[in-house]
C-alpha positions in Angstrom: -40.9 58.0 -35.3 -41.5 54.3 -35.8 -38.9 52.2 -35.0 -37.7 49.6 -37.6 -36.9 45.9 -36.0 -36.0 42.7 -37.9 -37.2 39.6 -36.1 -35.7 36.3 -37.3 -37.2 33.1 -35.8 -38.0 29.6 -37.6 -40.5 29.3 -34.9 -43.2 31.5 -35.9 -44.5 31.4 -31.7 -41.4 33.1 -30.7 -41.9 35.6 -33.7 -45.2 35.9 -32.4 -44.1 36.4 -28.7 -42.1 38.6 -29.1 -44.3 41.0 -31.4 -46.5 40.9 -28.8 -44.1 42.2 -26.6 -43.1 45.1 -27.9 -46.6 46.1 -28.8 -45.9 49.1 -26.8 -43.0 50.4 -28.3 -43.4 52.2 -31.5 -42.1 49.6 -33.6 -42.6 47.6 -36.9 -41.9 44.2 -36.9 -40.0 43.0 -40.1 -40.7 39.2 -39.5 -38.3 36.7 -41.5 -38.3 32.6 -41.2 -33.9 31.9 -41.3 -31.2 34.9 -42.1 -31.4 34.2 -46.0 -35.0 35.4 -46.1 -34.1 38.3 -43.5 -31.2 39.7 -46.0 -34.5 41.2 -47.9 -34.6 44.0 -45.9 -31.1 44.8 -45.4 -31.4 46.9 -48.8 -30.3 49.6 -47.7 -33.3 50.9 -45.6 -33.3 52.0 -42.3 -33.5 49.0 -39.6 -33.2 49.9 -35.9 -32.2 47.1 -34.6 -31.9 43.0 -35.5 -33.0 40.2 -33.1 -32.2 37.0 -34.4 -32.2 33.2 -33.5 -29.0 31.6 -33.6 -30.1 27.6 -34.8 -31.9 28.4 -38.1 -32.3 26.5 -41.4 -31.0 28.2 -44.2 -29.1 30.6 -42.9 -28.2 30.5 -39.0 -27.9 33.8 -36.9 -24.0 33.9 -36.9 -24.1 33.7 -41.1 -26.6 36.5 -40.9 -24.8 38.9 -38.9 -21.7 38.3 -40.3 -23.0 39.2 -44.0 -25.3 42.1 -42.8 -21.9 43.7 -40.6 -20.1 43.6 -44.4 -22.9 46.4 -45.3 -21.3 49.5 -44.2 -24.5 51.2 -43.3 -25.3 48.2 -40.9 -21.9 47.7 -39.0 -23.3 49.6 -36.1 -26.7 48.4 -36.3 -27.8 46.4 -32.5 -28.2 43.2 -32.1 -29.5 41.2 -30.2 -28.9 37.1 -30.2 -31.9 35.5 -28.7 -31.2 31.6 -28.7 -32.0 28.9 -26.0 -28.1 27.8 -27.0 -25.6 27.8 -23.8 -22.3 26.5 -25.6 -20.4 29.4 -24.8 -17.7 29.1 -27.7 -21.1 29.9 -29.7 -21.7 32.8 -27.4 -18.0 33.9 -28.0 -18.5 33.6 -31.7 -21.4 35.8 -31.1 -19.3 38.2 -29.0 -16.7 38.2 -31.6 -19.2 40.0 -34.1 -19.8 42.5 -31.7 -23.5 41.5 -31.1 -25.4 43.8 -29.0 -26.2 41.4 -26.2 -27.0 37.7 -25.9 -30.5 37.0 -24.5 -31.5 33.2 -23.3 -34.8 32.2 -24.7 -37.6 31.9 -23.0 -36.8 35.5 -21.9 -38.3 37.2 -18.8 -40.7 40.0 -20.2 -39.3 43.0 -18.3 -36.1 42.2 -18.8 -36.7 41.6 -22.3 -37.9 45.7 -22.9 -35.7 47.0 -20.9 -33.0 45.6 -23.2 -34.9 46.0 -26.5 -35.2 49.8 -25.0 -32.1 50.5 -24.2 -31.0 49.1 -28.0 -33.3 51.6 -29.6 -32.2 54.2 -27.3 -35.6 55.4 -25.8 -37.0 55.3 -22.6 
């Protein structure tokens, strides 16, 4: 069964990236520019997991997960926070929202699906 993830990236390269990826992994890629657009398809459907920038017009990551974890049939949803930012009180923020895991951007490939796997729980 396909696997539902949101990406949300202002930098359509990384959206691209990582796409490309996963192309492996029985997946489809919701893409979204900032967390306001990305709230489109938390609408009660089923989503898999969210990986999300944290600096982002409109809506930044931290806005985004704190308005999707209100939605009762997301509170458990994965996370994960991929961000080139190092400031750890915004890692701590992060951490506070119960994030999945925080990921550095640029990511190491094999690193990156052996996370992403082990978030949608298949080997």
């Amino acid at each position: 069964m396909k696997k539902n993830i949101v990406v949300v990236d202002d930098f359509a390269n990384t959206i691209w990236v990582i796409e490309f990826t996963l192309k492996n992994i029985d997946c489809e890629i919701l893409k979204a520019n900032n967390g306001k657009e990305a709230l489109s398809f938390f609408d009660g459907r089923k989503i898999d997991l969210l990986i999300t920038d944290l600096n982002m017009p409109v809506m930044d990551g931290i806005e985004l997960v704190k308005t999707i974890k209100n939605k009762p049939e997301y509170r458990t949803l994965p996370i994960v926070m991929l961000t080139t930012e190092k400031k750890p009180e915004l890692k701590q923020k992060a951490i506070d929202l119960k994030i999945t895991t925080w990921m550095q951007k640029p990511f190491q490939t094999e690193e990156f699906i052996k996370v992403m796997k082990k978030c949608l729980q298949i080997s």
